[in-house]
PQR file of N, CA, C, O and H, with PARSE charges and radii, in Angstrom:
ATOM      1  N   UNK A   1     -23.276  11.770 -14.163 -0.4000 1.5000
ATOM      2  CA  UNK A   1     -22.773  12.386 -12.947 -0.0000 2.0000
ATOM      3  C   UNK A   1     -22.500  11.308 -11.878  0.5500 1.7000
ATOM      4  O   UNK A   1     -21.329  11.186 -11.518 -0.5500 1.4000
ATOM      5  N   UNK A   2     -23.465  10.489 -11.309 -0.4000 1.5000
ATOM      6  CA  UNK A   2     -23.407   9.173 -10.510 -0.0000 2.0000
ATOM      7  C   UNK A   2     -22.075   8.376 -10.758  0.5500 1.7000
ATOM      8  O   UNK A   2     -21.317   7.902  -9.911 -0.5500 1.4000
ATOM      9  H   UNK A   2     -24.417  10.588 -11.601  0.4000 1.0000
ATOM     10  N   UNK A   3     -21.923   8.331 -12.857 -0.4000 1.5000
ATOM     11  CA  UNK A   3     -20.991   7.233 -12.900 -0.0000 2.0000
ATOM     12  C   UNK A   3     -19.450   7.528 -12.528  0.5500 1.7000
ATOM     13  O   UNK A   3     -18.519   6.831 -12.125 -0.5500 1.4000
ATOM     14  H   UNK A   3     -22.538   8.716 -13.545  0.4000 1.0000
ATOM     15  N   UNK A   4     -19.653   9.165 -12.921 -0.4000 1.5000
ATOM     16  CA  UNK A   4     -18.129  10.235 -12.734 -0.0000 2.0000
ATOM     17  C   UNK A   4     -17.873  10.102 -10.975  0.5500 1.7000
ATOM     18  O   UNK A   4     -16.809  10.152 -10.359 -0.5500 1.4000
ATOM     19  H   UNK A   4     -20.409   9.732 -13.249  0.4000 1.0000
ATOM     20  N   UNK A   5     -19.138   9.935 -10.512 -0.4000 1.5000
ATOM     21  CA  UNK A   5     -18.569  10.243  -8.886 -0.0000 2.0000
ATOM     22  C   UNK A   5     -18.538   8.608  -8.496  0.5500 1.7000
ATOM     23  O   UNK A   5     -18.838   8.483  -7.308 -0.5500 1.4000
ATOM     24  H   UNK A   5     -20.002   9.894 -11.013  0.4000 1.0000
ATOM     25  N   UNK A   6     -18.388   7.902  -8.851 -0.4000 1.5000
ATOM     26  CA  UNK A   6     -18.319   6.344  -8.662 -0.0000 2.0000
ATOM     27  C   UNK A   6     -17.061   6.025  -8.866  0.5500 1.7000
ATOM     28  O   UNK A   6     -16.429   5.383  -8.027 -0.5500 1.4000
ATOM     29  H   UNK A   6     -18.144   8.003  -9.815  0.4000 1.0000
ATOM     30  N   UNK A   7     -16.348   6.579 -10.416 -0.4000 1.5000
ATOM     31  CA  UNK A   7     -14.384   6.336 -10.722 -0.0000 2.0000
ATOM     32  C   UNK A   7     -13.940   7.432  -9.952  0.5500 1.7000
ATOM     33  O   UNK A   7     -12.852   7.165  -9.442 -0.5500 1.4000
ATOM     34  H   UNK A   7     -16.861   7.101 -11.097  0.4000 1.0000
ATOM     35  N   UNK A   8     -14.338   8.529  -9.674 -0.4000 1.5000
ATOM     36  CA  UNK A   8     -13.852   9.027  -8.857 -0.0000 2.0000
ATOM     37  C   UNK A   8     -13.572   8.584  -7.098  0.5500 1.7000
ATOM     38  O   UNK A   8     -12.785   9.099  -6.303 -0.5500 1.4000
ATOM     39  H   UNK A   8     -15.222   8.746 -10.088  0.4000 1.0000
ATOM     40  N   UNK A   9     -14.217   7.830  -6.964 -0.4000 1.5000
ATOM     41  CA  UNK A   9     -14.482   7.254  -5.819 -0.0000 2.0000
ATOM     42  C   UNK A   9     -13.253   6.021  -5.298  0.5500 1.7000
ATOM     43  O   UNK A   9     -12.480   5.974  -4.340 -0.5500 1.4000
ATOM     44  H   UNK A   9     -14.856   7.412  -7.610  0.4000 1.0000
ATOM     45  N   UNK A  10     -13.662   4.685  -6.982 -0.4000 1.5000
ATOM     46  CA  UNK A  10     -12.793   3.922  -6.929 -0.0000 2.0000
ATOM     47  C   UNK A  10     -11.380   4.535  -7.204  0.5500 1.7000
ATOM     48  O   UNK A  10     -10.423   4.133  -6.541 -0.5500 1.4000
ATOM     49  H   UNK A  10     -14.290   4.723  -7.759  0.4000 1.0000
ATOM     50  N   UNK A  11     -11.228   5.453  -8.116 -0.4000 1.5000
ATOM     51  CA  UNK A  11     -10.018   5.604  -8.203 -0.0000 2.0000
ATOM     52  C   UNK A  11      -9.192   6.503  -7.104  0.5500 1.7000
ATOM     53  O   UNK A  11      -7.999   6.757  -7.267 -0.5500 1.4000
ATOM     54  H   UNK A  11     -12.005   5.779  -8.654  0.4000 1.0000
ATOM     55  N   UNK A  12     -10.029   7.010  -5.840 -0.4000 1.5000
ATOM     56  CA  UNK A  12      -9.273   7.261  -4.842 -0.0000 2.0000
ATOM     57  C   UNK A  12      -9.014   6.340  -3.782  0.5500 1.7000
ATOM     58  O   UNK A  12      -8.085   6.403  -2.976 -0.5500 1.4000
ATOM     59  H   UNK A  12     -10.998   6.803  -5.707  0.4000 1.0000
ATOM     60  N   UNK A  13     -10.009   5.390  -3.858 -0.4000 1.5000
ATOM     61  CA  UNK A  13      -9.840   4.629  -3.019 -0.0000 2.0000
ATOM     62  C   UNK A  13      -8.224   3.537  -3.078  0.5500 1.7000
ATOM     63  O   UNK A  13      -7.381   3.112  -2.288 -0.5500 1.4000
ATOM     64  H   UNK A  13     -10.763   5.339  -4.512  0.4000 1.0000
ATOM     65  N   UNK A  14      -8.507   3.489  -4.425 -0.4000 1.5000
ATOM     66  CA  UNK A  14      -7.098   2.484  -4.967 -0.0000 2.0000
ATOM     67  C   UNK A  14      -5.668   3.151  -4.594  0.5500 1.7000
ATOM     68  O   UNK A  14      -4.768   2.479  -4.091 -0.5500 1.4000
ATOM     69  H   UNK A  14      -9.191   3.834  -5.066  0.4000 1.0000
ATOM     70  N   UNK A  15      -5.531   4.597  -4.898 -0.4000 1.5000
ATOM     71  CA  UNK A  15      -4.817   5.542  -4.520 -0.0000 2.0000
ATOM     72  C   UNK A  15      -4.079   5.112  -3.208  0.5500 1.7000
ATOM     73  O   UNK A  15      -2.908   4.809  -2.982 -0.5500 1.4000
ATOM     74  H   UNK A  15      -6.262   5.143  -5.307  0.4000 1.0000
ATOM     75  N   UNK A  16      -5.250   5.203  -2.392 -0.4000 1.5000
ATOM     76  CA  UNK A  16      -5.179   5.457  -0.885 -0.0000 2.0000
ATOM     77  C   UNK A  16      -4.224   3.731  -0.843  0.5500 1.7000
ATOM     78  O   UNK A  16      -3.011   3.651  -0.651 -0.5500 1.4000
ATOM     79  H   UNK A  16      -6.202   5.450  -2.575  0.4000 1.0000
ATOM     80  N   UNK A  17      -5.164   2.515  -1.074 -0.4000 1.5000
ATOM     81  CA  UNK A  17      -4.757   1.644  -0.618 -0.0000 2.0000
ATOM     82  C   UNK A  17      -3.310   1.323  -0.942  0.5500 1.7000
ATOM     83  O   UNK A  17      -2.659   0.552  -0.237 -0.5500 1.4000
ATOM     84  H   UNK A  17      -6.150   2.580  -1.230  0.4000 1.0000
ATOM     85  N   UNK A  18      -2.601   2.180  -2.476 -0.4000 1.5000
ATOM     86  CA  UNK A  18      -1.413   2.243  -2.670 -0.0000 2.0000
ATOM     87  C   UNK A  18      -0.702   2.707  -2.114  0.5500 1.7000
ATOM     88  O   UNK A  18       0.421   2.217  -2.232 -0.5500 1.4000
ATOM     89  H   UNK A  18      -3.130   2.806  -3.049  0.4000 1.0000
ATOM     90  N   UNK A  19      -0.808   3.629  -1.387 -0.4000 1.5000
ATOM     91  CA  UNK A  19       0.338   4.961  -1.026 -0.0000 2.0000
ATOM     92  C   UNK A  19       0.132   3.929   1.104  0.5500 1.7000
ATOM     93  O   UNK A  19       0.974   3.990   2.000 -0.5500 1.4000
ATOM     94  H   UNK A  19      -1.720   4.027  -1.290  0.4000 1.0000
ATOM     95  N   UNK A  20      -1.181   3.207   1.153 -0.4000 1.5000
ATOM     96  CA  UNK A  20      -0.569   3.086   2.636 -0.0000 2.0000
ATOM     97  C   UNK A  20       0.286   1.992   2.619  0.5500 1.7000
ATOM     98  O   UNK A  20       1.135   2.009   3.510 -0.5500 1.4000
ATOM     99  H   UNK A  20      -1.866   3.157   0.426  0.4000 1.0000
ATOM    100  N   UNK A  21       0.315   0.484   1.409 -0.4000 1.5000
ATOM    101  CA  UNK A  21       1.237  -0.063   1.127 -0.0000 2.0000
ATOM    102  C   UNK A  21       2.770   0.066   1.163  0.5500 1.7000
ATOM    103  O   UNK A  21       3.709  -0.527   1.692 -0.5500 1.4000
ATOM    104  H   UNK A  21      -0.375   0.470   0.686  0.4000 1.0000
ATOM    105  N   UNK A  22       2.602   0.997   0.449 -0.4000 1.5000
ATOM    106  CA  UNK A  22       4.186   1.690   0.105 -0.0000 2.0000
ATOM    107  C   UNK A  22       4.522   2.293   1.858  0.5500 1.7000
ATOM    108  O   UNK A  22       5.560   1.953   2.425 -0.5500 1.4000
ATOM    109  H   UNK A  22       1.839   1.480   0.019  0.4000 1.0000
ATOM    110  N   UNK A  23       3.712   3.002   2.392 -0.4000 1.5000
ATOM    111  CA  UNK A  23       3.918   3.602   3.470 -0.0000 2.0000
ATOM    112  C   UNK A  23       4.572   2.183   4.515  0.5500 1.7000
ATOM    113  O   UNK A  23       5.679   2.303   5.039 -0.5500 1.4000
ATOM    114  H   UNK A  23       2.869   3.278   1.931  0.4000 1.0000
ATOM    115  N   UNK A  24       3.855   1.080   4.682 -0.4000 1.5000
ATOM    116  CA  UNK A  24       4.027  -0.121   5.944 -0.0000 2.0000
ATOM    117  C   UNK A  24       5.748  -0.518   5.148  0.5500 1.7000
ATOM    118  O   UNK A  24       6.721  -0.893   5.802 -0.5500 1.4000
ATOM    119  H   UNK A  24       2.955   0.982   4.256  0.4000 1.0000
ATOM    120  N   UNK A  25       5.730  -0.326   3.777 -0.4000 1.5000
ATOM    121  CA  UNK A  25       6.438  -1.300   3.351 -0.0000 2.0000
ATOM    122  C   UNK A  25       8.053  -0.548   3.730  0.5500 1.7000
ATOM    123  O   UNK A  25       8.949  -1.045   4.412 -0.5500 1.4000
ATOM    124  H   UNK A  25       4.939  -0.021   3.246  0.4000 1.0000
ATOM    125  N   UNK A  26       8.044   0.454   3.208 -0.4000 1.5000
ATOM    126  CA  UNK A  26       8.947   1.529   4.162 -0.0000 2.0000
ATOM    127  C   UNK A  26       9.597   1.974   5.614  0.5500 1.7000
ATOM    128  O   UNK A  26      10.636   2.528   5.973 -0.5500 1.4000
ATOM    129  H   UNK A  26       7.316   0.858   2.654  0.4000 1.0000
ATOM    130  N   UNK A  27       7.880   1.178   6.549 -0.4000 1.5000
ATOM    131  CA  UNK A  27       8.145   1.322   7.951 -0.0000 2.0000
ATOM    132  C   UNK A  27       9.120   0.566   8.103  0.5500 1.7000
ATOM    133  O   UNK A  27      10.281   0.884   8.360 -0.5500 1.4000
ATOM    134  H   UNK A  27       7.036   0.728   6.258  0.4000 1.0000
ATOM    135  N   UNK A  28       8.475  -0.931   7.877 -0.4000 1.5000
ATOM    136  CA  UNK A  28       9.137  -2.275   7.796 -0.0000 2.0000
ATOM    137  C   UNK A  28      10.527  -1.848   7.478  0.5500 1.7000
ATOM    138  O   UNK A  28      11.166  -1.817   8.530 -0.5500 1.4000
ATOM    139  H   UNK A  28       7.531  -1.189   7.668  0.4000 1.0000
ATOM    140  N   UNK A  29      11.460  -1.409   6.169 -0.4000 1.5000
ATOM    141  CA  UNK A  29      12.497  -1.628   6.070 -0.0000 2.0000
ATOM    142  C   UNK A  29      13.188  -0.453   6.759  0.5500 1.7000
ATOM    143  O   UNK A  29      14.403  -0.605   6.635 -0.5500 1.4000
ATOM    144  H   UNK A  29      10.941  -1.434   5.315  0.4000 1.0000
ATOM    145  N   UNK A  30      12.922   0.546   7.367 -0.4000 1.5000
ATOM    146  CA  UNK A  30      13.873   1.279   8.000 -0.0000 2.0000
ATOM    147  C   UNK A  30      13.719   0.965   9.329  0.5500 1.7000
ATOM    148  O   UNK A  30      14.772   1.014   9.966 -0.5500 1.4000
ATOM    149  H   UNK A  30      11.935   0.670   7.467  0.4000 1.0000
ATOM    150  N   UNK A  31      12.352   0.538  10.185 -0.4000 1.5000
ATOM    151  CA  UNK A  31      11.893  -0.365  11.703 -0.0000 2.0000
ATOM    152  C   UNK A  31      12.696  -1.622  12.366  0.5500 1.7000
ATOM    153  O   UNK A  31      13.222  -1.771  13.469 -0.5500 1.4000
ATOM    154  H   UNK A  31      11.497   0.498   9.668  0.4000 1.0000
ATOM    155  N   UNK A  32      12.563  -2.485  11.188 -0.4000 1.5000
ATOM    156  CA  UNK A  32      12.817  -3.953  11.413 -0.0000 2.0000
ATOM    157  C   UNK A  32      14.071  -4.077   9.967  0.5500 1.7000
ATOM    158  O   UNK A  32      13.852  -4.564   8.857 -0.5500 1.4000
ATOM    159  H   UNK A  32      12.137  -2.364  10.292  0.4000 1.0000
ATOM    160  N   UNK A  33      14.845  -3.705  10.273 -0.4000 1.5000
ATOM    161  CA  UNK A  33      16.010  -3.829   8.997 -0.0000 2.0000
ATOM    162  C   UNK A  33      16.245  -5.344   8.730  0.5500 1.7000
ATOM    163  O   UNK A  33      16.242  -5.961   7.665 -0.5500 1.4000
ATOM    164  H   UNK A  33      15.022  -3.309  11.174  0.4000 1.0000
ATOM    165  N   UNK A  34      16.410  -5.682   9.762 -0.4000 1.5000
ATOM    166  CA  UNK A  34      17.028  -7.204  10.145 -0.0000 2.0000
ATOM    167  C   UNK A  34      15.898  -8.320   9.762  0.5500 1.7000
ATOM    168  O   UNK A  34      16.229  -9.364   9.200 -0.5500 1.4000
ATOM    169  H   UNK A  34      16.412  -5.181  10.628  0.4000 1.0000
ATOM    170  N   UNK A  35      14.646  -8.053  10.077 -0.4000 1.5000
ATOM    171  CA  UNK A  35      13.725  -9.022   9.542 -0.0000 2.0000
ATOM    172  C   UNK A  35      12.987  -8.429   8.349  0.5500 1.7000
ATOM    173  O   UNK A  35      11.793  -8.641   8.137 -0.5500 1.4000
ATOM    174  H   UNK A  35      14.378  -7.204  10.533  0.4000 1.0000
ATOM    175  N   UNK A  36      13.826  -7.621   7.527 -0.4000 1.5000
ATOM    176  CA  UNK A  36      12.938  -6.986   6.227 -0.0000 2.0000
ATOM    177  C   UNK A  36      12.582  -8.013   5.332  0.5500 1.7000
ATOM    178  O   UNK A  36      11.501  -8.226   4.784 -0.5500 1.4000
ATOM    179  H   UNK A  36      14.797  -7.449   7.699  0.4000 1.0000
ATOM    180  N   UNK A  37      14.109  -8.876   5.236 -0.4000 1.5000
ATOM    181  CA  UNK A  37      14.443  -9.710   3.749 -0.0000 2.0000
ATOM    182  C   UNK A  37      13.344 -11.016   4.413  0.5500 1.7000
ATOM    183  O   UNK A  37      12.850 -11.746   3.553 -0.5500 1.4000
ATOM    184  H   UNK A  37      14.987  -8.703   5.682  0.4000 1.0000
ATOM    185  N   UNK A  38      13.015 -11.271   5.707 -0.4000 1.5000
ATOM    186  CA  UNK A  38      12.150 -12.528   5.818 -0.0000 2.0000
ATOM    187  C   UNK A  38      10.749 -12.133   5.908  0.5500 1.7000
ATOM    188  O   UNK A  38       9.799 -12.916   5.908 -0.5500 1.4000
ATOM    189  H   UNK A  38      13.416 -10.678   6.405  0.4000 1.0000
ATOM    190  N   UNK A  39      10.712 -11.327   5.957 -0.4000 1.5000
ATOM    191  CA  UNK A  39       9.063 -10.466   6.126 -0.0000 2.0000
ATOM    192  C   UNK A  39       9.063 -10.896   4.428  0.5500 1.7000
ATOM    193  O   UNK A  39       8.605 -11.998   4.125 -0.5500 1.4000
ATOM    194  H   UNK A  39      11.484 -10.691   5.957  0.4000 1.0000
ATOM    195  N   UNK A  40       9.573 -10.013   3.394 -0.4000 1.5000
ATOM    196  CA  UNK A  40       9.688 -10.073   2.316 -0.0000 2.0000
ATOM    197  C   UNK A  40       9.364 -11.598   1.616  0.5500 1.7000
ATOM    198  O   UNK A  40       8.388 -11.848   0.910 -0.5500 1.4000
ATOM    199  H   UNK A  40       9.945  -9.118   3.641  0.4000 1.0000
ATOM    200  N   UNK A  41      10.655 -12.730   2.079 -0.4000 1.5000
ATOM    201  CA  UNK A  41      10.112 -13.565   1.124 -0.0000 2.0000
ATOM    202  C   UNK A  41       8.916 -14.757   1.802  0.5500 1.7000
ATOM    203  O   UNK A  41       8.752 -15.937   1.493 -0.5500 1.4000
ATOM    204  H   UNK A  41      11.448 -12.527   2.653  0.4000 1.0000
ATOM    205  N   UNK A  42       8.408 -14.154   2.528 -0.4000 1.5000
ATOM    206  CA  UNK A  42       6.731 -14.842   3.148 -0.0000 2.0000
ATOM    207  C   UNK A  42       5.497 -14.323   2.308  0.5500 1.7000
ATOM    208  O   UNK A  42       4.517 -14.969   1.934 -0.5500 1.4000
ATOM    209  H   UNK A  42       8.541 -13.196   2.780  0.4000 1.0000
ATOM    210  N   UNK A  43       5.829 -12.852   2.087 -0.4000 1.5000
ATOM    211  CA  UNK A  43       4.803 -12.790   0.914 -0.0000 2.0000
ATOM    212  C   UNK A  43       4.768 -12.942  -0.260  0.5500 1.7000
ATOM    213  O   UNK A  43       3.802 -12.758  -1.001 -0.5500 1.4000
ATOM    214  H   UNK A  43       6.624 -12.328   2.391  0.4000 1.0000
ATOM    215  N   UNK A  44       6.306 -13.454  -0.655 -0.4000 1.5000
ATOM    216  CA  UNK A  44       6.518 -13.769  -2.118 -0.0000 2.0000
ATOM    217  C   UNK A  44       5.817 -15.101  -1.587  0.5500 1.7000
ATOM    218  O   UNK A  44       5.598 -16.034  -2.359 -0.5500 1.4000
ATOM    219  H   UNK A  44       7.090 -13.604  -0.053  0.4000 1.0000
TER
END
């Protein structure tokens, strides 16, 4: 039971940290159109 509520745990947490990724990464390209492509290759 402990170990079920533990992947349950991590695996929402990972969830979350995906979907707010995707969320900034979205702001960024419809916000800042113009500095998307240099935002972009700084974290490449």
């Amino acid at each position: 039971c402990a170990f079920q509520l533990l992947l349950m745990t991590s695996f929402s947490a990972g969830e979350i940290f995906i979907l707010t990724a995707m969320s900034y990464d979205r702001y960024v390209a419809i916000c800042c159109p113009l500095n998307y492509e240099v935002l972009e290759l700084v974290h490449v």
